[in-house]
GUSEFI-142963 format. One record per residue (C-alpha): residue number from 1; residue in three letters; x, y, z. Coordinates in nm, 4 decimals, padded with zeros to 6 digits. Example, Ala and Ser with C-alpha at 12.3 -4.5 7.8 and 13.67 -1.06 7.14 Angstrom:
REM GUSEFI-142963
<atom><resi>1</resi><resn>ALA</resn><px>01.2300</px><py>-00.4500</py><pz>00.7800</pz></atom>
<atom><resi>2</resi><resn>SER</resn><px>01.3670</px><py>-00.1060</py><pz>00.7140</pz></atom>
END
This chain:
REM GUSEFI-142963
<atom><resi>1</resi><resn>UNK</resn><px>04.0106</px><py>08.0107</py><pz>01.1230</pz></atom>
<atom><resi>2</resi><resn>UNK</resn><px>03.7755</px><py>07.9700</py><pz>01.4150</pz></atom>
<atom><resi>3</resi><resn>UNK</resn><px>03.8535</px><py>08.0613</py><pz>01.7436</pz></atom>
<atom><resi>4</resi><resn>UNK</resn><px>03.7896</px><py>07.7370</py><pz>02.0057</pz></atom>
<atom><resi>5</resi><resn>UNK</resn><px>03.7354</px><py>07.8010</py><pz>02.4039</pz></atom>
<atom><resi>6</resi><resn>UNK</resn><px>03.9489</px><py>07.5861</py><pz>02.5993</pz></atom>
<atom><resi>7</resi><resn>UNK</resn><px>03.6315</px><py>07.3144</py><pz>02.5790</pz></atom>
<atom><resi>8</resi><resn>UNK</resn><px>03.6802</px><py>07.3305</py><pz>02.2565</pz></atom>
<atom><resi>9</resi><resn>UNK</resn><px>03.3880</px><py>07.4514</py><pz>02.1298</pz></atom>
<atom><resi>10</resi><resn>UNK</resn><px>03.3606</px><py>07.7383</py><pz>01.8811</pz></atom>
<atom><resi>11</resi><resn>UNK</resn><px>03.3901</px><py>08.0752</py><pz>02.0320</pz></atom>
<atom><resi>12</resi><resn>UNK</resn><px>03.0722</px><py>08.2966</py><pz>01.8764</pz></atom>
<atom><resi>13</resi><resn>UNK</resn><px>03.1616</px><py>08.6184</py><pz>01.7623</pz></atom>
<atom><resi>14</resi><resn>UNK</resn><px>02.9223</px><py>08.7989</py><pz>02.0485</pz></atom>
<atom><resi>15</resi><resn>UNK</resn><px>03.1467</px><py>08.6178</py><pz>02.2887</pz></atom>
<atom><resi>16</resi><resn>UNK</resn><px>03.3983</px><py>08.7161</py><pz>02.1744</pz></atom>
<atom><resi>17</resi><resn>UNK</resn><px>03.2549</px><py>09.0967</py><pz>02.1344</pz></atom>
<atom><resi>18</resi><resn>UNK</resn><px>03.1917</px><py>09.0343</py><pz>02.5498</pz></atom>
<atom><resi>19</resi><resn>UNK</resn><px>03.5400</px><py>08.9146</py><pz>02.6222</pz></atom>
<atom><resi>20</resi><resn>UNK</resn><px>03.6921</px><py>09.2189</py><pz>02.4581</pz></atom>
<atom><resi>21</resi><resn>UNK</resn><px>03.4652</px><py>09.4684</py><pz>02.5826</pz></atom>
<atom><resi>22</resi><resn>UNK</resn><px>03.5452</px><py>09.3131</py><pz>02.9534</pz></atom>
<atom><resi>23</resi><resn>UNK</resn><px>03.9131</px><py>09.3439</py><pz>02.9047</pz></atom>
<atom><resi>24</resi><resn>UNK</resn><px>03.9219</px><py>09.6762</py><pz>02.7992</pz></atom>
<atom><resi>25</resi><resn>UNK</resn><px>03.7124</px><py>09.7687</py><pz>03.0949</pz></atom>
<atom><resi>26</resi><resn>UNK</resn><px>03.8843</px><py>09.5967</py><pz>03.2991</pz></atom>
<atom><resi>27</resi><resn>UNK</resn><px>04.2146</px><py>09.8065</py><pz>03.1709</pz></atom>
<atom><resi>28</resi><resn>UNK</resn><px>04.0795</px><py>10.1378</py><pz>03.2106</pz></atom>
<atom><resi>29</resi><resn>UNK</resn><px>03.9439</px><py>10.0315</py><pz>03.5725</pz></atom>
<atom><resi>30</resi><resn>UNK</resn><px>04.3115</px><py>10.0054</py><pz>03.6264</pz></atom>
<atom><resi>31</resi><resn>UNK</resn><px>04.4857</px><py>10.2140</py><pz>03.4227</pz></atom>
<atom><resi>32</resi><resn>UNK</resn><px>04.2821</px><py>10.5318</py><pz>03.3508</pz></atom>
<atom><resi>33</resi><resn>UNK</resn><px>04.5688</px><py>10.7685</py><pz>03.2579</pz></atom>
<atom><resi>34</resi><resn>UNK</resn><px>04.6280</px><py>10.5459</py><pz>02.9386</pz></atom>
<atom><resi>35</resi><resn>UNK</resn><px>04.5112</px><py>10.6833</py><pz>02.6705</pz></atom>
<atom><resi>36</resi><resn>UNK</resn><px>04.5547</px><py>10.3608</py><pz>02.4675</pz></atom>
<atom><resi>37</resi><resn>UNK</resn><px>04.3325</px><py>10.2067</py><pz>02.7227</pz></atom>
<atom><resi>38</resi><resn>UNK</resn><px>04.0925</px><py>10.4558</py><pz>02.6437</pz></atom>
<atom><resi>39</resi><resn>UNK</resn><px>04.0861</px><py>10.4290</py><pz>02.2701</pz></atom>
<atom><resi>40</resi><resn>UNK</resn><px>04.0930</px><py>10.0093</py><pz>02.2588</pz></atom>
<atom><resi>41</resi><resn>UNK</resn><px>03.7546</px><py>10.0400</py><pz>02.4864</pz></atom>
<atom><resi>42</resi><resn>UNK</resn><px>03.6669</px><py>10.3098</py><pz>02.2123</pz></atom>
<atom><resi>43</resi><resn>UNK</resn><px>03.7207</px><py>10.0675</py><pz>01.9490</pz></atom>
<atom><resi>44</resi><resn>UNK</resn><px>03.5388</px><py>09.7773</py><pz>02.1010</pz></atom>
<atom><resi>45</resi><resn>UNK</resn><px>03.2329</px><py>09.9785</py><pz>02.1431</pz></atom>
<atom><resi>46</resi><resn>UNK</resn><px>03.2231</px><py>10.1248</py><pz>01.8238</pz></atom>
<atom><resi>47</resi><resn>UNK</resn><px>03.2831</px><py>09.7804</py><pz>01.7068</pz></atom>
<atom><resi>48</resi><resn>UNK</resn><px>02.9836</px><py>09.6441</py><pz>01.9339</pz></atom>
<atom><resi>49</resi><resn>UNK</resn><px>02.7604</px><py>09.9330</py><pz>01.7813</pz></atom>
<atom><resi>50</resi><resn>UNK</resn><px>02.7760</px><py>10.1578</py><pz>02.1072</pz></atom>
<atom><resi>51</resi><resn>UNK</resn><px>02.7942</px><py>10.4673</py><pz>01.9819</pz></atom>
<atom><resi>52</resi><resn>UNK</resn><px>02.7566</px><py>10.7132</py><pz>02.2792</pz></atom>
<atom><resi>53</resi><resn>UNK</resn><px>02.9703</px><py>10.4565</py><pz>02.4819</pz></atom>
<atom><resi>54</resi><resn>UNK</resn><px>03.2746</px><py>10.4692</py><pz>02.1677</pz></atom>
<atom><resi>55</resi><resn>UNK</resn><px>03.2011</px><py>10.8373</py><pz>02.1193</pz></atom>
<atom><resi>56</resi><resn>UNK</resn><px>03.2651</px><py>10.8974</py><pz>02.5120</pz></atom>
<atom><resi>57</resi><resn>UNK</resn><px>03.5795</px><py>10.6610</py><pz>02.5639</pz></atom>
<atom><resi>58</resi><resn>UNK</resn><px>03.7506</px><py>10.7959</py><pz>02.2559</pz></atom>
<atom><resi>59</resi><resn>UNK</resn><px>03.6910</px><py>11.1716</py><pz>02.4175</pz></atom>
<atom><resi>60</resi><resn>UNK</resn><px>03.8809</px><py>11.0516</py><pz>02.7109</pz></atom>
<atom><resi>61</resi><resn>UNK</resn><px>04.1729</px><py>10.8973</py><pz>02.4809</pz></atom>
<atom><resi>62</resi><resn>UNK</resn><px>04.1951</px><py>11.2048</py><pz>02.3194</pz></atom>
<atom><resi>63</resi><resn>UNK</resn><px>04.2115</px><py>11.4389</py><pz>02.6386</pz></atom>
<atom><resi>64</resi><resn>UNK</resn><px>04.5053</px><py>11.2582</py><pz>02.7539</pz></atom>
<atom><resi>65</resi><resn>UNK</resn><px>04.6508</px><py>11.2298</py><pz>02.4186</pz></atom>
<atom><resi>66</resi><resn>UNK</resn><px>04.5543</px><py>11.4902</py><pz>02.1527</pz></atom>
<atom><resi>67</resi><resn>UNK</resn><px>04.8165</px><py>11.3958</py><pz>01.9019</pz></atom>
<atom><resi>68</resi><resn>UNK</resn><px>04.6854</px><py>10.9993</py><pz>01.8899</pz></atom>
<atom><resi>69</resi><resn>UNK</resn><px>04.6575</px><py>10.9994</py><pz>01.5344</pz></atom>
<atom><resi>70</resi><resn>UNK</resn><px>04.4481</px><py>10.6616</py><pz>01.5637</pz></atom>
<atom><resi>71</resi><resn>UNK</resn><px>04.2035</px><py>10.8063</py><pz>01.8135</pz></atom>
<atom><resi>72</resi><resn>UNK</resn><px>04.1481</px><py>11.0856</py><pz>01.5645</pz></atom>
<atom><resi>73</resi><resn>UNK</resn><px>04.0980</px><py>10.8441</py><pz>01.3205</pz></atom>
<atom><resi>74</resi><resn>UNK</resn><px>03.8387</px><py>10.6635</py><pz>01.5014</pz></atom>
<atom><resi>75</resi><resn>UNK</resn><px>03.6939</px><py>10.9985</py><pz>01.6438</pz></atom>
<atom><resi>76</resi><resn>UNK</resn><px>03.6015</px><py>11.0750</py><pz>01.2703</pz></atom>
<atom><resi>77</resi><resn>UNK</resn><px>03.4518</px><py>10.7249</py><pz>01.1916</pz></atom>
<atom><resi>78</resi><resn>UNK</resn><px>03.2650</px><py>10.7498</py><pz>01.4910</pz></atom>
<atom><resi>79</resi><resn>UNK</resn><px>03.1004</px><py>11.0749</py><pz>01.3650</pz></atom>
<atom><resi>80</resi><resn>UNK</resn><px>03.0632</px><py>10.9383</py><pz>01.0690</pz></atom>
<atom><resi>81</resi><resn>UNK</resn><px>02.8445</px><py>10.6528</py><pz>01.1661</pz></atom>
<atom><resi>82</resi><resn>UNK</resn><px>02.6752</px><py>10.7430</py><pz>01.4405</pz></atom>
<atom><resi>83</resi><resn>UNK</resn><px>02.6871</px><py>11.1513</py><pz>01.4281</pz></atom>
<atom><resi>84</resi><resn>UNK</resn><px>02.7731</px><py>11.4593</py><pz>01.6491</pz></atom>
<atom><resi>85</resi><resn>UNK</resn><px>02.5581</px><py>11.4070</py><pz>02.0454</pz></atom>
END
C-alpha cells in the first residue's frame, strides 16, 4: 500500500525517510534520558545510510540502557555494515 499526504499525493519514500528522521530528533530534543528515543533516531539513521550519525545515537541508547537487547542488536548491524570508527 502507498502512503498518501493529506493532498493526496503519494508520499516518496525519502519523505518519508525526512519525516522520521525529524520526529526522532525532535524526541530526543525533548526527551534525552530515553533511551528508546535514542535507539529509534539510531534506527532511522542507519536506515537513511548515516552511519557515524546511527553508530553515535545508538552509543547514547546504550549508555542509558545497557541491557536494550534491541540496541545491541542494532549496535552489531551497525558494525557490521558500516564498521568500528
Amino acid at each position: 500500500m502507498v502512503q498518501q499526504r493529506r493532498d493526496n499525493q503519494p508520499l516518496r519514500q525519502e519523505q518519508g525517510d525526512d519525516i522520521a528522521l525529524s520526529l526522532c530528533t525532535q524526541a530526543v530534543s525533548i526527551d534525552d534520558v530515553s533511551w528508546d528515543n535514542w535507539y529509534r533516531l539510531a534506527k532511522v539513521r542507519f536506515m537513511v545510510a548515516d552511519y557515524d550519525g546511527a553508530q553515535a545515537a545508538v552509543r547514547e541508547s546504550l549508555r542509558r540502557n545497557r541491557k536494550a537487547a534491541a540496541a545491541i542488536f542494532l549496535a552489531g548491524e551497525i558494525f557490521a555494515k558500516h564498521g568500528g570508527s
